[in-house]
N, C-alpha and C positions, 0 to 999 in steps of 0.2 A: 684691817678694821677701820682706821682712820679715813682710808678711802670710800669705804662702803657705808661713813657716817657724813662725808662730806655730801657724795649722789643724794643720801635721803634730806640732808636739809635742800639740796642744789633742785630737788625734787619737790618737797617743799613750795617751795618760793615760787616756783614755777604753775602749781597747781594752785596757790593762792593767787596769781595774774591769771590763769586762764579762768577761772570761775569769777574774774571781774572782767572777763571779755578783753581783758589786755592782753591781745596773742602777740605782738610786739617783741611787748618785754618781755613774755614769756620765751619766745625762744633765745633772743638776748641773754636770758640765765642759763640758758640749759648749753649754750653754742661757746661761752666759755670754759663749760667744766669739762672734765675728760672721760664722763661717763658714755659708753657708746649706747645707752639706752635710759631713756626718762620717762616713765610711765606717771600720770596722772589721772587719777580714778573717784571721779564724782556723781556720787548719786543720792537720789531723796529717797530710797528705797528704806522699809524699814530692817534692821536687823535681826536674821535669824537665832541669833543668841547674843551675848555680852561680847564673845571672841569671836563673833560670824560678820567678820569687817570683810569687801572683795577689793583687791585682788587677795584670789587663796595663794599660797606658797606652798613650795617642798624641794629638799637638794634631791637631787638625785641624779647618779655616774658623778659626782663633783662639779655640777650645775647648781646653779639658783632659778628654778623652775617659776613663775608666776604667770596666772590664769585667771578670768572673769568671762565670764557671760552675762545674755539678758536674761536667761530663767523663761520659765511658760512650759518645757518639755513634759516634767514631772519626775520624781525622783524614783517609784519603783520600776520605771522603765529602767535607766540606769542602772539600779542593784541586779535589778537581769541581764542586762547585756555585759556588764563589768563578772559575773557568774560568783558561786559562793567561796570559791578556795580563791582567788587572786581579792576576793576582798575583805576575805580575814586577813590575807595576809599585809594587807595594804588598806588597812580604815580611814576611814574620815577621823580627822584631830580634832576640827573647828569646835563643831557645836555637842561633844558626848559622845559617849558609845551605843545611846540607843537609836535605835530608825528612824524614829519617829523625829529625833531630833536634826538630824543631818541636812546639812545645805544641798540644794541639786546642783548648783554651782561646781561645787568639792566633789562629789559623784561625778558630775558632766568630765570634771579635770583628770578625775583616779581615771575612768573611760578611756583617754585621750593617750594618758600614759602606758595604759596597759597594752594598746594598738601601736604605739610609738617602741615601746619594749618588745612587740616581737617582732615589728618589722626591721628593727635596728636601725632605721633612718624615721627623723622627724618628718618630711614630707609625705614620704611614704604611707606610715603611721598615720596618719591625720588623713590621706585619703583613706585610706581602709575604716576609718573610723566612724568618716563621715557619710561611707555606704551603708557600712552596717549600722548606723542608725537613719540611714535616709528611708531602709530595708525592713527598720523593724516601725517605722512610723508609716508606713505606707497607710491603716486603718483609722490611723489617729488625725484630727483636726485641729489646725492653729500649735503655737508652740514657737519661741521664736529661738534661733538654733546660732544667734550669733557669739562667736568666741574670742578671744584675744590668750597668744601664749607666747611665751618667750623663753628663752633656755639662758635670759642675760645678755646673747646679744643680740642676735635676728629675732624680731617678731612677726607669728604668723597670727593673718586675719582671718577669719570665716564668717563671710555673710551669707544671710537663708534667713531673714526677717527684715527689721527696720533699718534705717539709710544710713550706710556707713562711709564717711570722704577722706580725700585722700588730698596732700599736696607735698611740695618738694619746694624746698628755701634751696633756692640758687646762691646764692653769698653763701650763706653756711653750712651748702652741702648735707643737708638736712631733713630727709622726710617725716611727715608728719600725717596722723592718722585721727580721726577724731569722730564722734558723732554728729556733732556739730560744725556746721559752716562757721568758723569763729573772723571770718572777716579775710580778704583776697580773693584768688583762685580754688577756689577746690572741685574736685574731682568726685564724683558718684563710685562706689566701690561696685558693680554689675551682682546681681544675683545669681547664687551658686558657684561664689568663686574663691578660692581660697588662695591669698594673697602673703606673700612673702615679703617682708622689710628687713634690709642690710644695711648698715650703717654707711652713711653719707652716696647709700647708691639711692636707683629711683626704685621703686616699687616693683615686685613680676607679680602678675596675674595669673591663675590657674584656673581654668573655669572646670569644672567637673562635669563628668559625662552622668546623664540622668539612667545609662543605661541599669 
C-alpha cells in the first residue's frame, strides 16, 4: 500500500509538470521512482457523472487493469457487441446502474476485457476486439476508436483517430507515449496500429490487417 501511495503522488508531480509543458522534469520524477508505469491523464472534457473521472479502473486475475479513450463510437453499440449475459455479469461501477447513465469509455474497457478473457492473451484479445468492432462499424461514420490499457506494467496503444507520438529517453531507458509533442524528438504513432510499451524497452508496432 505504501508503494502504491508513493506511484500516485510520484504520479502526481509528474502530471502537474507535464500540463505546464515541463517534460524535463517530468520525467526526472518519474525516472527516480520504481514504478514501472506512470500514467498521466489530462483532459477539458466534461464529466459524465461526479465519479466518471478517466482513467477507468478494475482488478482483474490479480492485476490493476486501467483504460481511457477518446469517445465518438457510442455506447449502444458497445452494449451490443459486449452482449446481455457478460454484461450483467460485469457492469459498469462509474456512473450507476442505469444506461442511460454509463460512460462509453467503461463499455469501450468492459469490451476489451471480455475479448482479452476468451482469448487468454492481452494481445491477442485486443486484436479480436478491434476486428470485431472495426466489423461492426463498417456502416457507421466518424468515431474516434483511440485507447490506452495497461495491466500495470506494459501499456498497450491503439490508434484509429487523432495523432498519437511516441518517444524513448535514452539516459533513462524510458519510453514515453503522449498526445502531444511535449518538446524533443517524437515520433507519429501510424494508423491502425496497435502498439505495445515494455518498460525501459522501445516501443513494438502492430499494424493490423484491414482484412
Amino acid at each position: 500500500m505504501a508503494g502504491e501511495t508513493t506511484s500516485k503522488r510520484v504520479a502526481s508531480k509528474a502530471a502537474r509538470l507535464l500540463r505546464s509543458r515541463k517534460t524535463p522534469k517530468a520525467v526526472k520524477s518519474v525516472a527516480g521512482n520504481n514504478a514501472d508505469l506512470v500514467i498521466g491523464h489530462l483532459t477539458e472534457n466534461a464529466l459524465a457523472c461526479q465519479d466518471g473521472v478517466e482513467p477507468v479502473h478494475r482488478y482483474r486475475n490479480g492485476k490493476s487493469w486501467i483504460f481511457s479513450s477518446s469517445g465518438g463510437i457510442g455506447k449502444d453499440l458497445f452494449v451490443k457487441l459486449i452482449g446481455d449475459d457478460y454484461l450483467k455479469a460485469n457492469p459498469p461501477i462509474m456512473c450507476g446502474d442505469h444506461p442511460e447513465s454509463w460512460m462509453e469509455s467503461e463499455l469501450y474497457f468492459i469490451y476489451l476485457l471480455k475479448h482479452i478473457q476468451e482469448a487468454g492473451d492481452v494481445q491477442k484479445g485486443l486484436e479480436q476486439a478491434i476486428k470485431g468492432l472495426e466489423l461492426a462499424q463498417t456502416e457507421v461514420q466518424g468515431g474516434d476508436r483511440n485507447f490506452y490499457l495497461t495491466d500495470g506494467t506494459d501499456l498497450w496503444i491503439y490508434r484509429k483517430g487523432s495523432s498519437i507520438y511516441y518517444t524513448f529517453k535514452e539516459r533513462e531507458q524510458m519510453p514515453m507515449i503522449s498526445s502531444d509533442k511535449l518538446g524533443g524528438k517524437w515520433q507519429e504513432i501510424p494508423q491502425d496500429t496497435l502498439t505495445r510499451v515494455q518498460p525501459s524497452e522501445q516501443p513494438t508496432f502492430h499494424a493490423l490487417s484491414k482484412e
